[in-house]
C-alpha positions as CSV (number, residue, x, y, z in Angstrom):
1,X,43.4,49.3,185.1
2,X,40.4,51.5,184.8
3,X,42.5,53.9,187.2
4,X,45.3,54.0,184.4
5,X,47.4,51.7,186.6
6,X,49.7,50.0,183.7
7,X,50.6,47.1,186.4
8,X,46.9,45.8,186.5
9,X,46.6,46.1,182.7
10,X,49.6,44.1,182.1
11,X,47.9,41.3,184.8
12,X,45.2,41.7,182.9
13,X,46.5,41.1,179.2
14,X,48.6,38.3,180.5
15,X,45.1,36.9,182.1
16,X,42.7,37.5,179.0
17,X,45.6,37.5,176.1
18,X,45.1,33.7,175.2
19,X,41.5,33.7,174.9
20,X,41.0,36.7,173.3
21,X,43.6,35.5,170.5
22,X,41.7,32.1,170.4
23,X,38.4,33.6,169.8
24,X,39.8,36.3,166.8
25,X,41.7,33.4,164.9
26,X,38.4,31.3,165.5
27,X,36.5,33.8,163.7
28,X,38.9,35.4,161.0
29,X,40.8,32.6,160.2
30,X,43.9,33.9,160.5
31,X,46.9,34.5,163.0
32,X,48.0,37.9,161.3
33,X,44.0,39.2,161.6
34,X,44.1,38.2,165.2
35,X,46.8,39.4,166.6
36,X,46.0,42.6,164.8
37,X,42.4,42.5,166.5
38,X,43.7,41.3,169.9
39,X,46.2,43.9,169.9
40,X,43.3,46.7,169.0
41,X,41.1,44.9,171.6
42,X,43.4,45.2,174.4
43,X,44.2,49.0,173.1
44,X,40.7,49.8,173.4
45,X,40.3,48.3,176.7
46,X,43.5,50.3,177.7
47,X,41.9,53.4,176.4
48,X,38.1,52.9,177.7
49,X,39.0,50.8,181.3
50,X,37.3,53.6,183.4
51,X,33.8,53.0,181.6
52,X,33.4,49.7,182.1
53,X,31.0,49.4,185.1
54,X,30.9,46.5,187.7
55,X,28.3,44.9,188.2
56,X,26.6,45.4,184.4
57,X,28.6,42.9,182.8
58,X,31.8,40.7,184.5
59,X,34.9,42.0,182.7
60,X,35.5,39.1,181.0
61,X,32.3,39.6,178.6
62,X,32.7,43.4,178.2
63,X,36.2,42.3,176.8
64,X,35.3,39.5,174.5
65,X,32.1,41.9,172.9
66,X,35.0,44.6,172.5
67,X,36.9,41.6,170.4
68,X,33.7,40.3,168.5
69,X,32.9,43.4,167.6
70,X,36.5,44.5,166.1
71,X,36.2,40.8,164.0
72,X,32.8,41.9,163.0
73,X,34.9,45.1,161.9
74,X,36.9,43.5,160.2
75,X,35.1,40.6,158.5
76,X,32.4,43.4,156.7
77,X,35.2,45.1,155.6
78,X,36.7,42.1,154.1
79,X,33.0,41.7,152.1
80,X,33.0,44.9,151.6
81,X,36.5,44.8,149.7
82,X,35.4,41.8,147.9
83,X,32.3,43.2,146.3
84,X,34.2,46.5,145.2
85,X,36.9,44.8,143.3
C-alpha cells in the first residue's frame, strides 16, 4: 500500500475497516461521525502509506492514532461550536 499498490489498500481496509468504525462510533457517538472519520482515516492512510515506518510502530497502531486523532478533531470542534453559539 505504501508503494501506491491500490490491491493491498483495499486488503487492507477490508482488514482494519471494522475496527476502525467500532472505535470512531465508540468515541463520537454516532454512525454518521464515524463513517465520516473512518472514511478520512483510511484516506489519509491512502495518502501518507509510504511514511509509515516498520518497525516504529505495527501498522495497526499507526492506523488507530490516525483515527483517534481525526475524533479528537472532531470532538473539539463540536465544543468549539457549542461555546460559539
Amino acid at each position: 500500500a505504501g508503494a501506491g499498490d491500490a490491491q493491498a489498500y483495499r486488503l487492507l481496509v477490508d482488514r482494519h475497516l471494522g475496527r476502525v468504525f467500532g472505535l470512531a462510533r465508540r468515541l463520537l457517538g454516532s454512525e454518521a461521525d464515524a463513517e465520516d472519520a473512518a472514511q478520512e482515516a483510511f484516506l489519509r492512510v491512502w495518502k501518507h502509506a509510504g511514511s509509515w515506518t516498520p518497525g516504529r510502530a505495527k501498522f495497526e497502531t499507526w492506523l488507530y492514532r490516525v483515527t483517534l486523532n481525526l475524533c479528537y478533531d472532531r470532538l473539539r470542534r463540536r465544543r468549539e461550536t457549542t461555546v460559539d453559539e
